[in-house]
C-alpha positions in Angstrom: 142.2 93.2 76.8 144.0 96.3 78.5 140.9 97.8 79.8 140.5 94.6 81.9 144.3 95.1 83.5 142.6 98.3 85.0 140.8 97.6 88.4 138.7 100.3 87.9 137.2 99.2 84.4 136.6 95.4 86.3 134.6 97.0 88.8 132.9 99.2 86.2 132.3 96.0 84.2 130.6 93.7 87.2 128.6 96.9 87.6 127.4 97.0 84.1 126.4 93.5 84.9 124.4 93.9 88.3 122.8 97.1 86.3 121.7 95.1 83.1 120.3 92.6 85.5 118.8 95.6 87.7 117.6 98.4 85.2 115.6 96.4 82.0 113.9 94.1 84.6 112.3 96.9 86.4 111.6 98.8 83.6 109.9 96.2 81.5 107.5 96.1 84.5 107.0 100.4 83.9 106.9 100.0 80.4 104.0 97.4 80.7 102.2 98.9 83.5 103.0 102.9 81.4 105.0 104.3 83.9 107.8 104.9 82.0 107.9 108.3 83.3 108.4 106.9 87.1 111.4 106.4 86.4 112.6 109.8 85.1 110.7 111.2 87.7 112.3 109.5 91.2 115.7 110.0 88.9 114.6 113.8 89.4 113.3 113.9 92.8 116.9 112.2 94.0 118.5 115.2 93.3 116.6 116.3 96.1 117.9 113.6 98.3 121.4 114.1 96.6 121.2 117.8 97.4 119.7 117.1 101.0 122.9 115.0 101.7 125.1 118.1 101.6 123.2 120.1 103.6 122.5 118.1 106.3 126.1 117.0 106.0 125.6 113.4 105.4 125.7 110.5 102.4 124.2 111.3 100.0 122.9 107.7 98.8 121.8 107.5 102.1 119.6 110.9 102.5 118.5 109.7 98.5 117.5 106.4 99.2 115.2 108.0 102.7 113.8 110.9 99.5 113.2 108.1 96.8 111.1 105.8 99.0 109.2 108.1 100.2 108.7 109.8 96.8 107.2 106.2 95.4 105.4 106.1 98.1 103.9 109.7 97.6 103.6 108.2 93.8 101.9 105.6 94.5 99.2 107.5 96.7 98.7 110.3 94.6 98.1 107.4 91.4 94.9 106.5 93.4 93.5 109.6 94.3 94.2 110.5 89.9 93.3 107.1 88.6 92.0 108.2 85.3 94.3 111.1 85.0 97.8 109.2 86.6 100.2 111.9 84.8 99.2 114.4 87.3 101.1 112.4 90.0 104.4 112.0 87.5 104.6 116.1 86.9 103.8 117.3 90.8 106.7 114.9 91.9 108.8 115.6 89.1 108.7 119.4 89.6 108.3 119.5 93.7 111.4 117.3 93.4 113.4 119.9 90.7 112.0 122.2 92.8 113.1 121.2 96.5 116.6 120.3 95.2 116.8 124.1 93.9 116.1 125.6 97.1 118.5 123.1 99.2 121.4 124.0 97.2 121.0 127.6 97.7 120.2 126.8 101.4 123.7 125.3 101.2 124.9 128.7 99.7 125.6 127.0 96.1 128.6 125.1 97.4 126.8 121.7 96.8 126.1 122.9 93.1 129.2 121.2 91.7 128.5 118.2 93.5 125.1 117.6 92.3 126.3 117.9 89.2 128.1 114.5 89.3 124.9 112.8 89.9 122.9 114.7 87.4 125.7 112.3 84.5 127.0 109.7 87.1 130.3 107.9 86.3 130.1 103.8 86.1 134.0 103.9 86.5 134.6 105.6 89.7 132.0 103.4 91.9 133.7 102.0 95.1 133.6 98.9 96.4 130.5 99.0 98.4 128.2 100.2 95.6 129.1 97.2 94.1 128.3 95.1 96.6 124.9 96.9 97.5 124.8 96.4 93.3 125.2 93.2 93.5 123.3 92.5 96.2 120.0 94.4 94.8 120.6 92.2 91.2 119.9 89.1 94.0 117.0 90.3 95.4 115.4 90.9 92.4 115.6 87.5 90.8 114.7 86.7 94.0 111.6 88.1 94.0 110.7 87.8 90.2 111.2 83.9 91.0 108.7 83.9 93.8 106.5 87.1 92.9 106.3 86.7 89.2 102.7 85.3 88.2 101.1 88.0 91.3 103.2 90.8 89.7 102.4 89.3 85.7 98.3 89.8 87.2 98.8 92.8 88.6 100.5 94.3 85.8 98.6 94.0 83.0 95.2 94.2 84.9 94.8 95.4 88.3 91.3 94.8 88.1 91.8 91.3 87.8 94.5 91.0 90.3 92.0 92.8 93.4 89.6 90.0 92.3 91.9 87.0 92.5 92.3 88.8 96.2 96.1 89.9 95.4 96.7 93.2 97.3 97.1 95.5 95.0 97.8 98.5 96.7 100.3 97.2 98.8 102.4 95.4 95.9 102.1 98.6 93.6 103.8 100.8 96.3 106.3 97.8 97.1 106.8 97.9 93.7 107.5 101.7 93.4 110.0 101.1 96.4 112.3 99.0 94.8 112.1 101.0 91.8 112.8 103.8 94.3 115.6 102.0 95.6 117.2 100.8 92.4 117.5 104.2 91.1 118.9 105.3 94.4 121.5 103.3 94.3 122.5 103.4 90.7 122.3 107.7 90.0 126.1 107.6 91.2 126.7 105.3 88.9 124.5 106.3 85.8 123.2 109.8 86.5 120.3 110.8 86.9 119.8 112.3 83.6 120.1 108.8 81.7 119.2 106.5 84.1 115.3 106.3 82.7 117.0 105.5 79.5 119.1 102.9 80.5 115.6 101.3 82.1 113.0 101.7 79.5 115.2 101.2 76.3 115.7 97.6 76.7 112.5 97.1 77.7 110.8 98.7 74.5 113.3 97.0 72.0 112.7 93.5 73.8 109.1 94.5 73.8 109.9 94.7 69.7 111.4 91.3 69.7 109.7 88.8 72.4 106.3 86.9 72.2 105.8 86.1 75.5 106.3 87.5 78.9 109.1 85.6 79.9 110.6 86.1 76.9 110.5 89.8 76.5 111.8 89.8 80.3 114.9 87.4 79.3 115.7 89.1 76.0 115.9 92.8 77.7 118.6 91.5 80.4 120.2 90.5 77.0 120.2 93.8 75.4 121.0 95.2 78.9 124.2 93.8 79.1 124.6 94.2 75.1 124.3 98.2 75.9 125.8 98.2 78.9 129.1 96.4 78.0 129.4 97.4 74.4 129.1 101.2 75.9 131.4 100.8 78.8 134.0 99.3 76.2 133.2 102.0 73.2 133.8 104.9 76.3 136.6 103.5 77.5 138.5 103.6 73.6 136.7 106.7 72.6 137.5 108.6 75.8 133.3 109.9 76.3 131.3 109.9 79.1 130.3 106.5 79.8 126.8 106.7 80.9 125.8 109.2 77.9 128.0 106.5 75.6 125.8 103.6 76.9 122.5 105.7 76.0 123.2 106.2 73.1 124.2 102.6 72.0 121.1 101.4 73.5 119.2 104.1 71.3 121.1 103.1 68.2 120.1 99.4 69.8 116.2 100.6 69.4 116.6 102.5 65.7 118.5 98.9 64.1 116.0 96.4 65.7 112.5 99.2 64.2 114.4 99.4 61.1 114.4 95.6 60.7 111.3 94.4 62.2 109.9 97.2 59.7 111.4 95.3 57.0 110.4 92.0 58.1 106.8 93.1 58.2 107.2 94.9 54.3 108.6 91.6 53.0 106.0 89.6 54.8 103.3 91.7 53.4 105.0 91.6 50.1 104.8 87.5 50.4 100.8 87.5 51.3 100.4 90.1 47.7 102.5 88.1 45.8 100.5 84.4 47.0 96.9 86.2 46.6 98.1 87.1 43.0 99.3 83.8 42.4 95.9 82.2 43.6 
């Protein structure tokens, strides 16, 4: 294929791949636990940290990933103060972040305006060598721990209740929990933006959620659509000439619409079966 002659589209391509393994994983987890919103909000709140970056000078991934851990910690603490009303938490970060990230970029006199901008889209074919590497190394560490952590986080998940009781603590695997999600989205907003990134982590998760019966399955079978979107969109932007990470949403949405239009149909011909047996009988 040409697109694999170019060096930039192999690195964009093994980063598809670390992401797919990265992005569906977590999210299946925020899906399950409803928090899809966490991840749209630390998306937002890293402007902040993006926008911090330029006026202190410094990396921006760096200052971001400082602003995103401490945001999921913030989340974290203000879901237990809110438990019954946890959305509270998701808008004051969501708009303190907007917010802070406004007022930093005219601290910097606008200049870091245009620069933001890049993160709020991200661009999978530009990332350098050691975003792939911290990429790669992230994708590890999370199969890592899903190997070792995965019935505690399967208790905690669906009831936290349950989890305190069997003496797991909670608290402190939520907010570790909310870190790495912190992290993850740290590291990939250069890549994906941080517009689409929530899309790129809940979609798989809800169409696998469509498909799989089990736990494990529904976890194996959204790294499979991961990489489905993820490649089939990288490839599609590369012929069409679009923005890759808007391209990639929007497979993974068409992704959602074919696999509700046939599990609708499976259910209207299965219902048609039971009718047609009861009338028979």
């Amino acid at each position: 294929m040409a697109l694999l002659s170019l060096e930039f589209m192999r690195k964009a391509f093994l980063a598809a791949i670390f992401i797919a393994g990265i992005a569906p994983m977590l999210g299946v987890f925020l899906v399950l636990r409803r928090q899809s919103l966490m991840a749209d909000t630390l998306s937002h709140v890293s402007l902040a940290g993006v926008a911090l970056g330029f006026v202190l000078n410094l990396n921006p991934t760096f200052t971001t990933l400082i602003v995103v851990v401490v945001a999921a910690i913030l989340l974290e603490y203000l879901r237990t103060i809110y438990r019954t009303y946890s959305e509270i938490s998701i808008a004051i970060l969501m708009a303190g972040g907007l917010a802070l990230a406004l007022v930093l970029m005219n601290l910097n006199g606008g200049n870091s305006a245009v620069s933001v901008q890049s993160y709020l889209f991200g661009s999978i074919v530009t990332i350098t060598t050691s975003q792939l590497y911290f990429l790669g190394g992230l994708c590890a560490l999370l199969i890592l721990m899903f190997l070792f952590f995965r019935r505690p986080m399967y208790v905690l998940t669906f009831d936290e209740d349950t989890a305190e009781v069997d003496g797991l603590p909670v608290r402190l695997m939520s907010m570790c929990f909310n870190i790495l999600t912190g992290i993850a989205i740290a590291v990939m907003i250069p890549i994906a933006g941080a517009l689409l990134i929530s899309a790129i982590m809940v979609l798989p998760a809800a169409i696998s959620m469509k498909i799989g019966k089990s736990f494990s399955a529904v976890l194996l079978i959204s790294v499979g659509v991961g990489l489905i979107g993820m490649l089939s969109g990288l490839t599609g932007s590369f012929y069409l000439d679009t923005p890759p990470g808007a391209t990639i949403t929007l497979v993974f949405i068409g992704l959602f619409l074919v696999v509700q239009v046939i599990r609708s149909l499976i259910v209207r011909i299965q219902i048609q079966k039971q009718r047609n047996f009861h009338e028979k009988s």
